[in-house]
Backbone as a printed PyTorch tensor [residue, N CA C, xyz], in Angstrom:
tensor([[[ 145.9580,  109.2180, -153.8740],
         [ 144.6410,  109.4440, -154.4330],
         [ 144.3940,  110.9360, -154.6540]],

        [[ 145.1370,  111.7180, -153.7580],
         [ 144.6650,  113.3240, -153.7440],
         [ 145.4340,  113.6400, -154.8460]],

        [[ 146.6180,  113.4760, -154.9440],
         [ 147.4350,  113.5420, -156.2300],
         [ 147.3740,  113.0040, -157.8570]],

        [[ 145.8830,  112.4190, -157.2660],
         [ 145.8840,  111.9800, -159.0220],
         [ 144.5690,  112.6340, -159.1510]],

        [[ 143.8350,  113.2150, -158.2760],
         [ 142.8100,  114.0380, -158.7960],
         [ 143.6070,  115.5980, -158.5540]],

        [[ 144.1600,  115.8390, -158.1000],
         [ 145.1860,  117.1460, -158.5900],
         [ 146.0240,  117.4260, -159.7990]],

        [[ 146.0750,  115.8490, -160.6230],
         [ 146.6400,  115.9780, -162.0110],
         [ 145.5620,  116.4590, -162.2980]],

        [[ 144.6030,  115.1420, -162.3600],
         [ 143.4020,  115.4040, -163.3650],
         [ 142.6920,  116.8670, -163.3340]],

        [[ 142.2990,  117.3690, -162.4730],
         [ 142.1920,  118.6940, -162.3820],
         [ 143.1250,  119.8260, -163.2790]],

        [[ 144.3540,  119.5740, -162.9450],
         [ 145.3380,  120.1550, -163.6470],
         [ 144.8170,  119.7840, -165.3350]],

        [[ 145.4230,  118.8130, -165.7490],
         [ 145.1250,  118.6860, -167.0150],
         [ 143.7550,  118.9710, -167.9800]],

        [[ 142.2980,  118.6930, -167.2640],
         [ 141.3770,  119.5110, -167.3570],
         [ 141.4280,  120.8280, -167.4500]],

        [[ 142.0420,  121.3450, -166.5380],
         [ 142.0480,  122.8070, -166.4450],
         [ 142.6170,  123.5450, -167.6790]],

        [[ 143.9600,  122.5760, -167.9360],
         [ 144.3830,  123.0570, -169.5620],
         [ 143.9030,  122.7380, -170.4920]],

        [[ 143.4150,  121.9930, -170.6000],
         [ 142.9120,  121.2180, -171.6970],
         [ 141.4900,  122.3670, -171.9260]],

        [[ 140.7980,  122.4120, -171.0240],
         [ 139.2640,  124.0410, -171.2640],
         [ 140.0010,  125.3350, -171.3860]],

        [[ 141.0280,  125.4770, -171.0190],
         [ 141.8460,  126.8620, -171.2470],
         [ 142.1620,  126.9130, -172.8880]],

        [[ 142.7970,  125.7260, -173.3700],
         [ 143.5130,  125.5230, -174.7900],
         [ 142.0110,  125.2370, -175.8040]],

        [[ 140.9880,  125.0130, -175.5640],
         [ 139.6290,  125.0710, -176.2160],
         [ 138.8940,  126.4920, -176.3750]],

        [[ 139.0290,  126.9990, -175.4440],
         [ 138.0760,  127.8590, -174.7470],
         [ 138.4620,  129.0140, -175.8860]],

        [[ 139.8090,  129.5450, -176.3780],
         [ 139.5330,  130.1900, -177.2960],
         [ 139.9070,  129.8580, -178.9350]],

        [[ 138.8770,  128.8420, -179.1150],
         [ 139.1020,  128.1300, -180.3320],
         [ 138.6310,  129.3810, -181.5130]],

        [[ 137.3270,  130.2040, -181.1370],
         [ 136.9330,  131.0280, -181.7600],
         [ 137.9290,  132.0040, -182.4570]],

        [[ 138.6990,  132.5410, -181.8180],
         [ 139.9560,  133.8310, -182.3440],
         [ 140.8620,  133.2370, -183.3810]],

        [[ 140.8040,  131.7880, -183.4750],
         [ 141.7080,  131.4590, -184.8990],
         [ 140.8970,  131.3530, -185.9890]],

        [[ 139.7360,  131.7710, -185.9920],
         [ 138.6440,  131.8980, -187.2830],
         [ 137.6650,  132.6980, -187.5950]],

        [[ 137.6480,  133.3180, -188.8300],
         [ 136.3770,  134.3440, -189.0790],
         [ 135.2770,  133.4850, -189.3830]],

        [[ 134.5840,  134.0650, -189.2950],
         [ 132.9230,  133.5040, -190.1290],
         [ 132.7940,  133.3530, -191.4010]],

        [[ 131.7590,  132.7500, -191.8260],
         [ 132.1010,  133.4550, -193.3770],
         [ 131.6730,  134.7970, -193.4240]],

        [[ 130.9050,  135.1410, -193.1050],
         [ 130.4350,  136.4990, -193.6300],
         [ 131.8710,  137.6680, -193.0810]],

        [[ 132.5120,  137.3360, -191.9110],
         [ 133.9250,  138.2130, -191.8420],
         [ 134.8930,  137.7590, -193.1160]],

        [[ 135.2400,  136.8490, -193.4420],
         [ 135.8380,  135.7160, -194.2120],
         [ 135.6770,  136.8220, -195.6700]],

        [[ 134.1070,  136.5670, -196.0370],
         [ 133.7680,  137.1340, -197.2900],
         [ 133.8800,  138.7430, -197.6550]],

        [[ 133.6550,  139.3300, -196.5020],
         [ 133.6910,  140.5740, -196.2940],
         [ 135.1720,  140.9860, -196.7200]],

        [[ 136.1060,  140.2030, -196.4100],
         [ 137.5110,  140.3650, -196.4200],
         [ 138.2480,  140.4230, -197.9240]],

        [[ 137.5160,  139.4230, -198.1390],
         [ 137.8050,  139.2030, -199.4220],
         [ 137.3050,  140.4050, -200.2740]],

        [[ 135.9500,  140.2460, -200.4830],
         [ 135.3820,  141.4760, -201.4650],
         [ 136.0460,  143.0030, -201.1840]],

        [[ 136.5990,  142.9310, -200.0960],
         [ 136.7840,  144.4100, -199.4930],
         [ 138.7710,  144.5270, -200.8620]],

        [[ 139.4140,  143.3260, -200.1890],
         [ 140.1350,  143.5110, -200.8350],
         [ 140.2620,  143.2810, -202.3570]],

        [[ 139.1110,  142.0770, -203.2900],
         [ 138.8860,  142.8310, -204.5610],
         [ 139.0250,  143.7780, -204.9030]],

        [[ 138.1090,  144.7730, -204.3240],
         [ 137.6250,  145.7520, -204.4000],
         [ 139.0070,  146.8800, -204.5700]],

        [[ 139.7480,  146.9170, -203.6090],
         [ 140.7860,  147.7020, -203.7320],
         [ 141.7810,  147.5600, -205.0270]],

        [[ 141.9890,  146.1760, -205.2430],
         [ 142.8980,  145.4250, -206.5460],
         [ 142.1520,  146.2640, -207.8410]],

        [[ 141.2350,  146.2530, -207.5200],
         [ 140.2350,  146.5380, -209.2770],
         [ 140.6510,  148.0460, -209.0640]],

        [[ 140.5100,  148.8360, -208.0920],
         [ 140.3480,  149.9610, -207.8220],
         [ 141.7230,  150.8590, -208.2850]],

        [[ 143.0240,  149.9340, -207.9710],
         [ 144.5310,  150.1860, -208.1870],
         [ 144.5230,  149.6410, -209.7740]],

        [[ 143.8290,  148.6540, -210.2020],
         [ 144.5890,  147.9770, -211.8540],
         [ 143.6000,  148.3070, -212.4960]],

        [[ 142.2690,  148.8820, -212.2150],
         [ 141.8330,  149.8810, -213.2570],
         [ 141.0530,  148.6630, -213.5720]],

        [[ 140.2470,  147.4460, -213.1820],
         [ 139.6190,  146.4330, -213.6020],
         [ 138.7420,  146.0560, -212.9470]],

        [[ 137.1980,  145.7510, -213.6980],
         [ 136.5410,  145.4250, -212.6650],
         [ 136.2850,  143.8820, -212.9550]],

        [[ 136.3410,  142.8840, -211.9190],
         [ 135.6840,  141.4290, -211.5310],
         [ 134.7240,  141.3640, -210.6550]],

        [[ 133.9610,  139.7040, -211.1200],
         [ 133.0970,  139.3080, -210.1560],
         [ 133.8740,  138.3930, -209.1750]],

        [[ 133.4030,  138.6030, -207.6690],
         [ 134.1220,  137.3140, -206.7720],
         [ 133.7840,  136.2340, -206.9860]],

        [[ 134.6180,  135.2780, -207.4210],
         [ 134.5140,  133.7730, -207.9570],
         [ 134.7190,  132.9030, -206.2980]],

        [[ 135.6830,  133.3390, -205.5300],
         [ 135.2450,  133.0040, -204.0870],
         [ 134.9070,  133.3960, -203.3290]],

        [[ 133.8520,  131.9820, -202.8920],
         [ 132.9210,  132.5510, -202.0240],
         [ 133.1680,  131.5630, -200.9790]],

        [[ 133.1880,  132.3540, -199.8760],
         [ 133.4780,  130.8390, -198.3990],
         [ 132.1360,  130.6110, -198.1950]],

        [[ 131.7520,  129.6190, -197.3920],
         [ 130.6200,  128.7420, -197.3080],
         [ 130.6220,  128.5380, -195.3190]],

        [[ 132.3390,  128.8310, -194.8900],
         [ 131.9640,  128.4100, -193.5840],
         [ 132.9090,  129.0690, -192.8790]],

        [[ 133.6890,  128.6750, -191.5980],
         [ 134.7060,  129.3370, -190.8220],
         [ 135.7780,  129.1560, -191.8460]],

        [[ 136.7650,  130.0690, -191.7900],
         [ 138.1220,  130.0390, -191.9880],
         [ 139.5370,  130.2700, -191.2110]],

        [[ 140.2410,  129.8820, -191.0200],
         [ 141.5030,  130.3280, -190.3180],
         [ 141.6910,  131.4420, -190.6120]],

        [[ 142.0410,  132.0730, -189.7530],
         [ 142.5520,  133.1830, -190.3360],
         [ 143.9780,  133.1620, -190.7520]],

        [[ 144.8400,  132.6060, -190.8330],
         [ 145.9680,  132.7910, -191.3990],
         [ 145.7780,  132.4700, -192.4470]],

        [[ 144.8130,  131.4080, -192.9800],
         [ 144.7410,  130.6240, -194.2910],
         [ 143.8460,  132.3080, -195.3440]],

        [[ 143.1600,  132.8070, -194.2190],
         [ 142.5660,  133.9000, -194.9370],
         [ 143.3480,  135.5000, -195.2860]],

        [[ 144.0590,  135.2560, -193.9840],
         [ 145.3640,  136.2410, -194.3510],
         [ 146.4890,  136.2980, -195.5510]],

        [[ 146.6430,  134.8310, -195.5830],
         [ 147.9120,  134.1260, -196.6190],
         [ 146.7780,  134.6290, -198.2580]],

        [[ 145.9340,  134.3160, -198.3160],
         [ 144.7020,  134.5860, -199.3610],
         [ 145.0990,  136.1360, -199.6450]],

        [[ 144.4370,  136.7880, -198.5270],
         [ 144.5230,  138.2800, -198.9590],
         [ 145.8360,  139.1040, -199.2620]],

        [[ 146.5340,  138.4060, -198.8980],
         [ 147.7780,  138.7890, -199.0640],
         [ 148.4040,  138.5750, -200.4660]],

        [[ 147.9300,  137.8180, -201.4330],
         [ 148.1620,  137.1850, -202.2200],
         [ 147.5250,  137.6160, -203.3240]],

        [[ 146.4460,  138.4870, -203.2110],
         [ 145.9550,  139.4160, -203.6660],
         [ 146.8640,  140.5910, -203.9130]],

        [[ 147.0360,  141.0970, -202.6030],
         [ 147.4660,  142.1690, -202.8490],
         [ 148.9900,  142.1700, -203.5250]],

        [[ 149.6360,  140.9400, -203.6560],
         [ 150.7010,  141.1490, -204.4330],
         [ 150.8050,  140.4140, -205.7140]],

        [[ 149.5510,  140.2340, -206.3010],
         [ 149.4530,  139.9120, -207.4030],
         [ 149.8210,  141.1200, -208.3230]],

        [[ 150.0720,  141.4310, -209.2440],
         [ 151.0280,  142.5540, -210.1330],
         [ 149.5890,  142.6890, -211.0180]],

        [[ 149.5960,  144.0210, -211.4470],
         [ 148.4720,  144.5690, -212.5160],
         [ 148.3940,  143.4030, -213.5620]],

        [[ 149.2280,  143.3400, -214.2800],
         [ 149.6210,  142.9370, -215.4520],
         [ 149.1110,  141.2990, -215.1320]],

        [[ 149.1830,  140.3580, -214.1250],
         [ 148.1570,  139.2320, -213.9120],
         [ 147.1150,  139.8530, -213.5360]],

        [[ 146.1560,  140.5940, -213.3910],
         [ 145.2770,  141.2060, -212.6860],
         [ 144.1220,  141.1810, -213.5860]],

        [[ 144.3670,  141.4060, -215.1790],
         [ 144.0750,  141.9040, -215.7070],
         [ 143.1150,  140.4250, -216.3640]],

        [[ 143.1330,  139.5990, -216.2410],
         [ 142.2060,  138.2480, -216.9130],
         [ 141.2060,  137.9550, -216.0620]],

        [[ 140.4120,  137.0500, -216.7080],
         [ 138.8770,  137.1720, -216.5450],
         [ 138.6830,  136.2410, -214.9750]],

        [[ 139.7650,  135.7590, -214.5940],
         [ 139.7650,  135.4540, -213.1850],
         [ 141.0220,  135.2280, -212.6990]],

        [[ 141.1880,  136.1430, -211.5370],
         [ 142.3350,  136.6040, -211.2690],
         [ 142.9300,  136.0250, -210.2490]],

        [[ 141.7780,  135.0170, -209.5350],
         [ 142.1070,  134.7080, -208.2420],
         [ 143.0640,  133.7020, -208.2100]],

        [[ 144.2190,  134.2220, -206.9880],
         [ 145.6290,  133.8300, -206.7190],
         [ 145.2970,  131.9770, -206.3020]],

        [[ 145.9140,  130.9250, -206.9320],
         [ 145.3790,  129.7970, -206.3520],
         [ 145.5960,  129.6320, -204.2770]],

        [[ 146.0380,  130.1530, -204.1290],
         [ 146.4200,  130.2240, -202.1480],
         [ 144.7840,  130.7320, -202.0790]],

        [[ 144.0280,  131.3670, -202.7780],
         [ 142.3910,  132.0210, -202.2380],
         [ 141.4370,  130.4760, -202.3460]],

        [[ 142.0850,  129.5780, -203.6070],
         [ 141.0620,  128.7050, -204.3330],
         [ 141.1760,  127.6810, -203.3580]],

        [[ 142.2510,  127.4240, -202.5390],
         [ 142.9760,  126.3800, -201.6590],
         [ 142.5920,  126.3380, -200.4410]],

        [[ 141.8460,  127.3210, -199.7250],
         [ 141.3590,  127.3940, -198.6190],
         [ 140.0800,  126.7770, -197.8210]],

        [[ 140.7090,  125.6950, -197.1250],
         [ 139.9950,  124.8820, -196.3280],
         [ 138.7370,  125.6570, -195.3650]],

        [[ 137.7410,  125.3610, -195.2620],
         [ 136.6960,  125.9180, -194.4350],
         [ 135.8630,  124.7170, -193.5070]],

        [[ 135.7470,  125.3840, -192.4340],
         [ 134.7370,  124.1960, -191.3100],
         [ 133.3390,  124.8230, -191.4640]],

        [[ 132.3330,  123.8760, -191.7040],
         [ 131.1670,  124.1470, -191.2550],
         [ 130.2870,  124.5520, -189.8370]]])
């Protein structure tokens, strides 16, 4: 009996450890958006073009999903850069939690 509330304990214990920092795998939107416009901003700034942000997050994002995004940006080449919406489809693809 002591041994099966010493699992359960145990497994509780991991189980609030592996939750507990659910927060650090996601920005907000407003970090999310910030990220984005920041790196527009630089793209237009290097290809000599200015755009409006066509995405806009609405909720949390992963951050890798937001990393893989910005990243995707930044290696988009002038020469695609240059049309009336530029955004890489990996930005358009990004899942968000409310």
């Amino acid at each position: 009996m002591i041994f099966t509330r010493l699992i359960f304990l145990f497994f509780f214990a991991i189980f609030f450890r592996c939750v507990e920092g659910k927060d650090d795998i996601f920005y907000s939107a407003a970090e999310a958006n910030s990220k984005v416009f920041q790196t527009y901003t630089i793209k237009d700034v290097s290809c000599g073009k200015l755009h409006n942000v066509k995405t806009i997050l609405i909720g949390r994002v992963k951050v890798s999903s937001l990393e893989g995004c910005l990243r995707a940006i930044e290696l988009t080449p002038c020469e695609a850069w240059q049309v009336d919406d530029p955004t890489p489809q990996r930005c358009k693809s990004i899942n968000y939690i409310f």
